[in-house]
Each structure stands twice: as C-alpha cells, then as structure tokens.
mmCIF file of the N, C-alpha and C atoms, coordinates in Angstrom:
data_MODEL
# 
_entry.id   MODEL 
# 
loop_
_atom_site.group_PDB 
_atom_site.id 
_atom_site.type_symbol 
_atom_site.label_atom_id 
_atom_site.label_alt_id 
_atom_site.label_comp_id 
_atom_site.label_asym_id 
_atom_site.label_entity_id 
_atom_site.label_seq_id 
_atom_site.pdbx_PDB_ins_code 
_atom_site.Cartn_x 
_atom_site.Cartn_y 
_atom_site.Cartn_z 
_atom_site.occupancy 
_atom_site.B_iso_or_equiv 
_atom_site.pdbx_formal_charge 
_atom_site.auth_seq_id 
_atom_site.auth_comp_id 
_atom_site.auth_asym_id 
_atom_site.auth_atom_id 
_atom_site.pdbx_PDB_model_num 
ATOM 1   N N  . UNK A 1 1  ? 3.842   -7.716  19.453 1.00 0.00 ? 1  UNK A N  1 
ATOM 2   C CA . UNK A 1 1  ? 4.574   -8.338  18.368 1.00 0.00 ? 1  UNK A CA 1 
ATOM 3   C C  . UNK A 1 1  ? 5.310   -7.264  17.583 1.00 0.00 ? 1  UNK A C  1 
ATOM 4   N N  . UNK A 1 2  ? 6.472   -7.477  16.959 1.00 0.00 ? 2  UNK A N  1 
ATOM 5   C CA . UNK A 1 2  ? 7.346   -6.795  16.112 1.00 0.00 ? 2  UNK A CA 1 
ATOM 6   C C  . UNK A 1 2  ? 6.644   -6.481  14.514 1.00 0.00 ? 2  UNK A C  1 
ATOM 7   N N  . UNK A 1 3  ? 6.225   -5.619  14.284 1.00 0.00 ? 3  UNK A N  1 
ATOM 8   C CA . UNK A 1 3  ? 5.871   -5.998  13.031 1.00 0.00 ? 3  UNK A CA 1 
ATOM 9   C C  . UNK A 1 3  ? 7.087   -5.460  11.800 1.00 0.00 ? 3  UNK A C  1 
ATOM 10  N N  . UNK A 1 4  ? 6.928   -5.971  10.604 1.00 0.00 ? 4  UNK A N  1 
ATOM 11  C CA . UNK A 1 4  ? 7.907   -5.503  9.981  1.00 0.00 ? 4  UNK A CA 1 
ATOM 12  C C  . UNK A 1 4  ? 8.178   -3.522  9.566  1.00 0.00 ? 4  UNK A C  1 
ATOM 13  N N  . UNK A 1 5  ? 8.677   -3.003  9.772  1.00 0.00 ? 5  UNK A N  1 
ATOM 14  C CA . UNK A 1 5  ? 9.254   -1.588  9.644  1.00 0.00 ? 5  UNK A CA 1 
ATOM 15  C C  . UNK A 1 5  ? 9.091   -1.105  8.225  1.00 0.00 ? 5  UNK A C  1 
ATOM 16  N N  . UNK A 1 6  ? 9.512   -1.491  7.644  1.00 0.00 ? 6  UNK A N  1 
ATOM 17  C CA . UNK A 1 6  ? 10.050  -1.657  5.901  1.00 0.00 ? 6  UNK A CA 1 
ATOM 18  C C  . UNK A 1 6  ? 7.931   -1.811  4.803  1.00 0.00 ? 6  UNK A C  1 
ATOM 19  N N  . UNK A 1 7  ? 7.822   -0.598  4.810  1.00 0.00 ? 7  UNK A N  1 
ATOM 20  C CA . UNK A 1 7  ? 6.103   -0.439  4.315  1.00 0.00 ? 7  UNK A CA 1 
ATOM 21  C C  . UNK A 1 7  ? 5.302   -1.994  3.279  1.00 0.00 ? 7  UNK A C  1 
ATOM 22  N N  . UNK A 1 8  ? 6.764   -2.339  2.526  1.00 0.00 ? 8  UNK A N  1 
ATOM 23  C CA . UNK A 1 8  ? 6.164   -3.393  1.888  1.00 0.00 ? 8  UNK A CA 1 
ATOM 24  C C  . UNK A 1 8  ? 6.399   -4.642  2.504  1.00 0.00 ? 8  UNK A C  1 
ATOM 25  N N  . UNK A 1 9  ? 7.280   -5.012  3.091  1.00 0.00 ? 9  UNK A N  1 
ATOM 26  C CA . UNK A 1 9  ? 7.347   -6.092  3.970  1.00 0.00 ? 9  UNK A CA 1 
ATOM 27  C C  . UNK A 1 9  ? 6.284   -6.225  4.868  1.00 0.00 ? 9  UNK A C  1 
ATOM 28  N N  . UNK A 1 10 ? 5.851   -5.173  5.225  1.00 0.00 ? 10 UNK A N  1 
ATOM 29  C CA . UNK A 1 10 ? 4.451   -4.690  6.382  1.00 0.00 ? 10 UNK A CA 1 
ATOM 30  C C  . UNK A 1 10 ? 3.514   -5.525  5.531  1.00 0.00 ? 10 UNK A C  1 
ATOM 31  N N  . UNK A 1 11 ? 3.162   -4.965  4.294  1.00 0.00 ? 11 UNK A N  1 
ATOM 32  C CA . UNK A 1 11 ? 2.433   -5.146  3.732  1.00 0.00 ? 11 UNK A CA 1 
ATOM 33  C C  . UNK A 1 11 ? 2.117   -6.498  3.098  1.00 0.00 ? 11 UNK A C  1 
ATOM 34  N N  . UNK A 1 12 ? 2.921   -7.191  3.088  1.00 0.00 ? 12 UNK A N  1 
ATOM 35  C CA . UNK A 1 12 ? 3.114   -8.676  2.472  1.00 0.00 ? 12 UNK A CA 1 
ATOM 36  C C  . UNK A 1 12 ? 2.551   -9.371  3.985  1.00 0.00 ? 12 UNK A C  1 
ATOM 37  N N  . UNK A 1 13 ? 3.589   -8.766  4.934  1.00 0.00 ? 13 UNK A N  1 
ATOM 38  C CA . UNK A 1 13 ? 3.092   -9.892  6.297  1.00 0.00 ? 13 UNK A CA 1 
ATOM 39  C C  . UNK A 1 13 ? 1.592   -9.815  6.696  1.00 0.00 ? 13 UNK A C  1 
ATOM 40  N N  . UNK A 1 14 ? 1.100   -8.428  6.529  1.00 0.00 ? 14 UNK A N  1 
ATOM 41  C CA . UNK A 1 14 ? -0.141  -8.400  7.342  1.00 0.00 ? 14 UNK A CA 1 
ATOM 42  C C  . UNK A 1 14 ? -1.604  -9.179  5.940  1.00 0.00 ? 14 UNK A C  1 
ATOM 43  N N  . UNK A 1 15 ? -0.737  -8.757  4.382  1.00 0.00 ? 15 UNK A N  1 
ATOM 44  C CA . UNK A 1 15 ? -1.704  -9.599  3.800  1.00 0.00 ? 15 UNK A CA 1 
ATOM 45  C C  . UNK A 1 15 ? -2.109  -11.247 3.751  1.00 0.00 ? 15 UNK A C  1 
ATOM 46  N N  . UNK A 1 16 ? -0.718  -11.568 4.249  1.00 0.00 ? 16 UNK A N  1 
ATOM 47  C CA . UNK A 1 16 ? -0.402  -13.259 4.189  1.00 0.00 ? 16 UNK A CA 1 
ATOM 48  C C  . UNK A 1 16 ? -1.280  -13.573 5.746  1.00 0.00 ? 16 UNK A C  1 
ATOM 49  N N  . UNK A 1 17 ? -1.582  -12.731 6.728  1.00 0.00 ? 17 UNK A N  1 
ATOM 50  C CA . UNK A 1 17 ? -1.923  -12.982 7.856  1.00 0.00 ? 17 UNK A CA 1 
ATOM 51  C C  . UNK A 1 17 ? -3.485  -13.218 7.138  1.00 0.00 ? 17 UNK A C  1 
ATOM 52  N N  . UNK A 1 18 ? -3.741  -11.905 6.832  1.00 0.00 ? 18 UNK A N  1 
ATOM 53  C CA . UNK A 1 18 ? -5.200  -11.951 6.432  1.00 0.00 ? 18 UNK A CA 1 
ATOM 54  C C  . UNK A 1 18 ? -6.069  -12.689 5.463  1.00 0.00 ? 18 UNK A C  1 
ATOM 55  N N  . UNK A 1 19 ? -5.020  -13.081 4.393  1.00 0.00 ? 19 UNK A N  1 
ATOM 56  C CA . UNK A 1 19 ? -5.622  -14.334 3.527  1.00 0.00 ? 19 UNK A CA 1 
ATOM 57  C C  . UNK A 1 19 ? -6.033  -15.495 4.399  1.00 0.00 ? 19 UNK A C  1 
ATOM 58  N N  . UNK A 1 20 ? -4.583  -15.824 5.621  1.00 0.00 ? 20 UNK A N  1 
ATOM 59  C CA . UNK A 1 20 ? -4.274  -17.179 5.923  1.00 0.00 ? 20 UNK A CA 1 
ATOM 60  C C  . UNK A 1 20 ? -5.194  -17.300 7.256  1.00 0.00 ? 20 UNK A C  1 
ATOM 61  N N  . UNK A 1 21 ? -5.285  -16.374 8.123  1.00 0.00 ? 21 UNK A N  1 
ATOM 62  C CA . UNK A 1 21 ? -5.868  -16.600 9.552  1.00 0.00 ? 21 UNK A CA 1 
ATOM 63  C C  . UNK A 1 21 ? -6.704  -15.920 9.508  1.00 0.00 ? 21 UNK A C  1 
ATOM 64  N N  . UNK A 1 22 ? -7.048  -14.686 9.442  1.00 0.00 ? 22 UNK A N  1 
ATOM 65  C CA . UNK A 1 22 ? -7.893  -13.516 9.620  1.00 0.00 ? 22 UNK A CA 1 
ATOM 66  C C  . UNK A 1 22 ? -9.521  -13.102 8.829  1.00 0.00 ? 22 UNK A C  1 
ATOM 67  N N  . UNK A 1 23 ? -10.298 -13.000 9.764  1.00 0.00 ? 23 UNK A N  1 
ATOM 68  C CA . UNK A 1 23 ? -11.122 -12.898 8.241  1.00 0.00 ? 23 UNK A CA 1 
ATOM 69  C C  . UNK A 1 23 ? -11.163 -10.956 8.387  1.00 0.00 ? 23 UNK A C  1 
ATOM 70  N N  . UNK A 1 24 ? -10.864 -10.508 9.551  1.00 0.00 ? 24 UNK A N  1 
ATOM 71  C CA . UNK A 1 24 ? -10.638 -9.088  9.176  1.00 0.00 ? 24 UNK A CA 1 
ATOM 72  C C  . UNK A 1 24 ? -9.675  -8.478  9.563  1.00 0.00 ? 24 UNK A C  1 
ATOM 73  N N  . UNK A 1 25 ? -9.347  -6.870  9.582  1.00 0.00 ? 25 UNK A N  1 
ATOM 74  C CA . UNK A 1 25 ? -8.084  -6.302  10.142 1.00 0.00 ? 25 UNK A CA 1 
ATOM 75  C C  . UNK A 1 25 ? -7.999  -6.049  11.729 1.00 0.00 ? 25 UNK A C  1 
ATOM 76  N N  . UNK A 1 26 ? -9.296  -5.593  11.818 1.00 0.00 ? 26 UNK A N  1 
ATOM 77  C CA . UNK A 1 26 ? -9.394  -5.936  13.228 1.00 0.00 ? 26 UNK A CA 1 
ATOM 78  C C  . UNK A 1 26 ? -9.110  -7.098  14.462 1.00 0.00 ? 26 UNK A C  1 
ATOM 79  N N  . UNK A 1 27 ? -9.942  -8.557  13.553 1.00 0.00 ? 27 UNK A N  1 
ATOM 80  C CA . UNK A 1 27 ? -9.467  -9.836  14.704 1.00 0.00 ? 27 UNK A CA 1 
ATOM 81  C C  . UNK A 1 27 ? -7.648  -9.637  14.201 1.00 0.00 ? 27 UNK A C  1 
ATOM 82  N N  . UNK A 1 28 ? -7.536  -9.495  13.288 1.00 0.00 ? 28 UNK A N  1 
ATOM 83  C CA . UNK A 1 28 ? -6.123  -9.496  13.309 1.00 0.00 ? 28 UNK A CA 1 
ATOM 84  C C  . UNK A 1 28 ? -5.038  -8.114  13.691 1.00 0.00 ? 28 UNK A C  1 
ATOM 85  N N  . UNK A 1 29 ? -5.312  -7.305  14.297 1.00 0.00 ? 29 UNK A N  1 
ATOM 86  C CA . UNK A 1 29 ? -4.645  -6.559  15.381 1.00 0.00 ? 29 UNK A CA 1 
ATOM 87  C C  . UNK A 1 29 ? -5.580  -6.882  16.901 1.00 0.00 ? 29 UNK A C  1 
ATOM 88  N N  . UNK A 1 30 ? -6.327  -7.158  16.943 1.00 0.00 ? 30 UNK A N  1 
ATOM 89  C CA . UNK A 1 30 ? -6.380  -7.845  18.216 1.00 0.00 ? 30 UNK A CA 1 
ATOM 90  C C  . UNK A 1 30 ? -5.702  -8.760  18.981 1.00 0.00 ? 30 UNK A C  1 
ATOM 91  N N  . UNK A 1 31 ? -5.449  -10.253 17.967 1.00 0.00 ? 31 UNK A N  1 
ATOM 92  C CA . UNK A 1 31 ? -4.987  -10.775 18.024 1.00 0.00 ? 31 UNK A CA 1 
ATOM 93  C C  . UNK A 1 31 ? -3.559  -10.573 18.125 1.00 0.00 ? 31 UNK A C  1 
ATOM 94  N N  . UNK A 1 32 ? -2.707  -9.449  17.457 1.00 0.00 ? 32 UNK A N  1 
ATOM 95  C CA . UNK A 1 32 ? -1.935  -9.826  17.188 1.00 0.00 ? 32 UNK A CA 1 
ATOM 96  C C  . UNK A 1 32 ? -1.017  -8.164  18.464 1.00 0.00 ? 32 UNK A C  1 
ATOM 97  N N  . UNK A 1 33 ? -2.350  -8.077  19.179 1.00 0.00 ? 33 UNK A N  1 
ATOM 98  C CA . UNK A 1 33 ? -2.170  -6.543  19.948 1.00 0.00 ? 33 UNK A CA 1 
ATOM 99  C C  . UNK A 1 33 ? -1.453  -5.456  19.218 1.00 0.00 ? 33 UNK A C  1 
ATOM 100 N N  . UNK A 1 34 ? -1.722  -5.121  18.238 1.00 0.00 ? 34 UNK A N  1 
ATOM 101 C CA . UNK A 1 34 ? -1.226  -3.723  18.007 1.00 0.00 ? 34 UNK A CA 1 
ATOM 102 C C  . UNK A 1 34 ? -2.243  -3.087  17.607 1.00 0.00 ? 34 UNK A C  1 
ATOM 103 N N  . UNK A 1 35 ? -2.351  -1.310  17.473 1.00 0.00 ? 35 UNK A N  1 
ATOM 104 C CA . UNK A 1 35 ? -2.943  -0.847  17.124 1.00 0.00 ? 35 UNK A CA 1 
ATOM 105 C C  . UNK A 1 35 ? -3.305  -0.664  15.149 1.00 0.00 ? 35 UNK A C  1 
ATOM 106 N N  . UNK A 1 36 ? -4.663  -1.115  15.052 1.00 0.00 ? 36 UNK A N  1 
ATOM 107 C CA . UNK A 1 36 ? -5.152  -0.758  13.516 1.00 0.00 ? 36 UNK A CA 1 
ATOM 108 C C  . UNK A 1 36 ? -4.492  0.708   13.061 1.00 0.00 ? 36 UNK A C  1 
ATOM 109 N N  . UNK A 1 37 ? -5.026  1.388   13.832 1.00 0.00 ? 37 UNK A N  1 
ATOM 110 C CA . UNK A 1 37 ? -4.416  2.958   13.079 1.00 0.00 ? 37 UNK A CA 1 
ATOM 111 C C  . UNK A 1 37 ? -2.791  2.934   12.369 1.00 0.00 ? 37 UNK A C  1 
ATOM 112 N N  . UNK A 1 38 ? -1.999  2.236   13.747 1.00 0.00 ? 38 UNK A N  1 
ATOM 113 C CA . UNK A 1 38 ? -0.695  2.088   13.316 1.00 0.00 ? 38 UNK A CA 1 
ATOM 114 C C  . UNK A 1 38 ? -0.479  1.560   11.723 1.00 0.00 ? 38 UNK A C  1 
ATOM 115 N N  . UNK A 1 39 ? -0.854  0.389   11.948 1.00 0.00 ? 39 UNK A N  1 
ATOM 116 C CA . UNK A 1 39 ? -0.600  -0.317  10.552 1.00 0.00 ? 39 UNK A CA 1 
ATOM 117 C C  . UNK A 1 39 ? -1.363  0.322   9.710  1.00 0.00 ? 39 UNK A C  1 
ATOM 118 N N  . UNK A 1 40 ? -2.502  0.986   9.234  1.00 0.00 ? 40 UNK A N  1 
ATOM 119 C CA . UNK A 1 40 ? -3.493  1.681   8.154  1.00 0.00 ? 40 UNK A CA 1 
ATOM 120 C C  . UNK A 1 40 ? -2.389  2.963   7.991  1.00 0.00 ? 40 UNK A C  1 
ATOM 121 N N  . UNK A 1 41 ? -1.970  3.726   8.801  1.00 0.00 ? 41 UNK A N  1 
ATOM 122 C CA . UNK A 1 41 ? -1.142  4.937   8.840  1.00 0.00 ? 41 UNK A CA 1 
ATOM 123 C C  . UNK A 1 41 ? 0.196   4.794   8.068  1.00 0.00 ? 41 UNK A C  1 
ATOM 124 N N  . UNK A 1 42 ? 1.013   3.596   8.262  1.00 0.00 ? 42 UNK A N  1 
ATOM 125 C CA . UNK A 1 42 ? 2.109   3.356   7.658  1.00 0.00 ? 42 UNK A CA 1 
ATOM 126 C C  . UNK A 1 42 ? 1.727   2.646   6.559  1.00 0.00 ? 42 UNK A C  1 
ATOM 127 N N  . UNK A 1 43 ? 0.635   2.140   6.031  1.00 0.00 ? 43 UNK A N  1 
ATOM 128 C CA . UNK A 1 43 ? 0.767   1.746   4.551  1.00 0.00 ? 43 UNK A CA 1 
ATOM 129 C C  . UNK A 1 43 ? -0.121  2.413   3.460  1.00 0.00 ? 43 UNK A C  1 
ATOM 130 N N  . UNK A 1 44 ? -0.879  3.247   4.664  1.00 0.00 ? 44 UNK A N  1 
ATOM 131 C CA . UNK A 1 44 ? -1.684  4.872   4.042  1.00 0.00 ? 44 UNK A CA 1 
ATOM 132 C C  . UNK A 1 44 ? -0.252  5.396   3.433  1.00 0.00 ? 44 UNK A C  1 
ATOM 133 N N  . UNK A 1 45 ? 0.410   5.893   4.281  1.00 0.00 ? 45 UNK A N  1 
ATOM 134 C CA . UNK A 1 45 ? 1.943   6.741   3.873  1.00 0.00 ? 45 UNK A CA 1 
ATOM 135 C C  . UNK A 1 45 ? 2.849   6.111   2.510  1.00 0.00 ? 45 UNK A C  1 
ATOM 136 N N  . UNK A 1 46 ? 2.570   4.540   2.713  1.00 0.00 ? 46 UNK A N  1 
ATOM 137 C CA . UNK A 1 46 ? 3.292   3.979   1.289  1.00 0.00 ? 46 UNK A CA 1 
ATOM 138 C C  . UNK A 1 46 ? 2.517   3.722   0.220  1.00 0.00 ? 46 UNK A C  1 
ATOM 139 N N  . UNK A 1 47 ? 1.004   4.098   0.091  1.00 0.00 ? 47 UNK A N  1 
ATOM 140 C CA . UNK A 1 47 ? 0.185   4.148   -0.958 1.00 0.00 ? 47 UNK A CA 1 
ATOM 141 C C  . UNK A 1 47 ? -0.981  3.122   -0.763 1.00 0.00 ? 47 UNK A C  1 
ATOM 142 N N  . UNK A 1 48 ? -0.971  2.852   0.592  1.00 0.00 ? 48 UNK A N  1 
ATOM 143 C CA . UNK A 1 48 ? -1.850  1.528   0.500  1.00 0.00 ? 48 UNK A CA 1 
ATOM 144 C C  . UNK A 1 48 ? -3.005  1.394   1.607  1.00 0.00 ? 48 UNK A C  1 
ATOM 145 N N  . UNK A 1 49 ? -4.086  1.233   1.080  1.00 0.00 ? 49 UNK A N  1 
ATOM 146 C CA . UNK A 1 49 ? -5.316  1.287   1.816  1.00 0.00 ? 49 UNK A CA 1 
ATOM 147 C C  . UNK A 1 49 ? -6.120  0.064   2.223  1.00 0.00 ? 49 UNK A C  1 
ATOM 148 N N  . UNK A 1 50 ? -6.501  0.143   3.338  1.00 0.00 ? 50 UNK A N  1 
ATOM 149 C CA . UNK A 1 50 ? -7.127  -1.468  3.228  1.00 0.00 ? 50 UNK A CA 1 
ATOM 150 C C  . UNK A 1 50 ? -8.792  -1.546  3.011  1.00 0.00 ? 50 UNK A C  1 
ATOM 151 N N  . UNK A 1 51 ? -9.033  -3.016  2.314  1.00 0.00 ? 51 UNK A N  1 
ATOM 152 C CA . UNK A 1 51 ? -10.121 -2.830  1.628  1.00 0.00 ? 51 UNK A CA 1 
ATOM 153 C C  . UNK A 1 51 ? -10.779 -4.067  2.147  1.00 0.00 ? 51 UNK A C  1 
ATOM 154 N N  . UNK A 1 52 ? -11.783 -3.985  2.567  1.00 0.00 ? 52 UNK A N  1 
ATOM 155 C CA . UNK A 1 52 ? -12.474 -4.663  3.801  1.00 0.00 ? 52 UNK A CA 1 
ATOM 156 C C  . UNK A 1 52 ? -13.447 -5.645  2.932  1.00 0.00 ? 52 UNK A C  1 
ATOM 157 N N  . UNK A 1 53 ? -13.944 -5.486  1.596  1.00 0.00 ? 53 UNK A N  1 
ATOM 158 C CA . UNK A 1 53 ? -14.138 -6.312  1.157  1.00 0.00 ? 53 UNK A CA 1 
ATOM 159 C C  . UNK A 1 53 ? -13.324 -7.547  0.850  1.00 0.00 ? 53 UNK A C  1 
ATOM 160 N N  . UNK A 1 54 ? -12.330 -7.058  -0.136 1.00 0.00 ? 54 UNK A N  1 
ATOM 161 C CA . UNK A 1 54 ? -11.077 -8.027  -0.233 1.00 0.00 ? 54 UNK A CA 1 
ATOM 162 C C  . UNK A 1 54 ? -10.425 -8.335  0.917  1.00 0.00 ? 54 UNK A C  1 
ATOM 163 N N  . UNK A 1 55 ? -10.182 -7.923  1.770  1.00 0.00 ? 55 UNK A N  1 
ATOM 164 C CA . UNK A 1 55 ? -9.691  -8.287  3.319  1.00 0.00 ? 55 UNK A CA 1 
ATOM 165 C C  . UNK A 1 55 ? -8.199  -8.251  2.421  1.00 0.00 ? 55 UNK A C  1 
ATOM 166 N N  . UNK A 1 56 ? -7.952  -6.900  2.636  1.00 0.00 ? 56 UNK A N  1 
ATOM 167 C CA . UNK A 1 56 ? -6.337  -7.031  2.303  1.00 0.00 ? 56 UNK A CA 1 
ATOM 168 C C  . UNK A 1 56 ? -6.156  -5.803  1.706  1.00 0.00 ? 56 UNK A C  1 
ATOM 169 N N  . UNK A 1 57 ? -5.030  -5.285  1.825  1.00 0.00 ? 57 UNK A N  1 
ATOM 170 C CA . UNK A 1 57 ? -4.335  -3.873  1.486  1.00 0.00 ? 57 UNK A CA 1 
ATOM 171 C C  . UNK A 1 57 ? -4.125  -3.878  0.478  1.00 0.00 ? 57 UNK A C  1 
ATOM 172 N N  . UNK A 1 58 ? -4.334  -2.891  -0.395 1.00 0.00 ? 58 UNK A N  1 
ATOM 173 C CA . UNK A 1 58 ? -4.127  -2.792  -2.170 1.00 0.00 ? 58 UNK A CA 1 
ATOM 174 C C  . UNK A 1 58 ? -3.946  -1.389  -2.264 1.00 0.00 ? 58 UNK A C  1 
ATOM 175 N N  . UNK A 1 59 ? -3.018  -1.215  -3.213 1.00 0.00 ? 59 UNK A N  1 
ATOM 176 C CA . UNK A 1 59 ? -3.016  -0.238  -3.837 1.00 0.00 ? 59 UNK A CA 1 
ATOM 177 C C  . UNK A 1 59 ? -3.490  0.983   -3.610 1.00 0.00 ? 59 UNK A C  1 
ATOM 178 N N  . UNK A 1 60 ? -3.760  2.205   -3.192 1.00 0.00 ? 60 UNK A N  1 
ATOM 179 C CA . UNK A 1 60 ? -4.998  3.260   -3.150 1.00 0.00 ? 60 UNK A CA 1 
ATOM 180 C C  . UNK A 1 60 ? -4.669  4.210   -4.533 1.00 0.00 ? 60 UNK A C  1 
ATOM 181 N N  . UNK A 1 61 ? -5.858  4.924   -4.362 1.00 0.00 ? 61 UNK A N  1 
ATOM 182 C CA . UNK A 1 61 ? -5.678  6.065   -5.347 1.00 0.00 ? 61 UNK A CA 1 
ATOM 183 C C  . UNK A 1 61 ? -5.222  6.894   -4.885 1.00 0.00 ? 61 UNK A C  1 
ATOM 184 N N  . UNK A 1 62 ? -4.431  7.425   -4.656 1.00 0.00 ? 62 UNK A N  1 
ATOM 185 C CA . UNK A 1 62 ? -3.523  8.953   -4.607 1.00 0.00 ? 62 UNK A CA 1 
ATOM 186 C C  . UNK A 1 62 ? -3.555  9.920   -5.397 1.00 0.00 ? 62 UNK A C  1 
# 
C-alpha cells in the first residue's frame, strides 16, 4: 500500500486506521504489509512516537 509521504498526513492516516480498525501498530502494518520501523522512523523524524497504550502516535519529547 502507498502510504502518505507528507509526516503529518502519515500521521493522521495511520491514527484514523488505529482508532478505527486496529487495536495495534503491528496488526496494522501487517495488515496493511509495510514495515513498522518504516512508519515509527518517519514520524520519529517529525516528532512523533507511538504510544501503545493509547494506540496512536502523539507528540514525543524531544
């Protein structure tokens, strides 16, 4: 699958996945075949970490 390029668009799609279908990041790069690192790496780089409680990317501390 294409995912969006653009760090916050990334970030909106993969949270709307994970509210709506997903209960983690994992079934949802499985599902969706791409690699976790990929997506954690590019929204690591735009400030954003994912948080496995909340099931969804927020903010990090930098």
């Amino acid at each position: 699958m294409n995912l969006p390029n653009d760090p916050i668009m990334l970030m909106s799609f993969v949270n709307t996945q994970l509210r709506d279908n997903y209960s983690s990041l994992d079934d949802l790069t499985l599902s969706l075949g791409v690699e976790k690192e990929e997506i954690e790496n590019k929204l690591k780089a735009a400030g954003f970490i994912y948080d496995s409680q909340l099931n969804k990317f927020i903010q990090g501390n930098n």
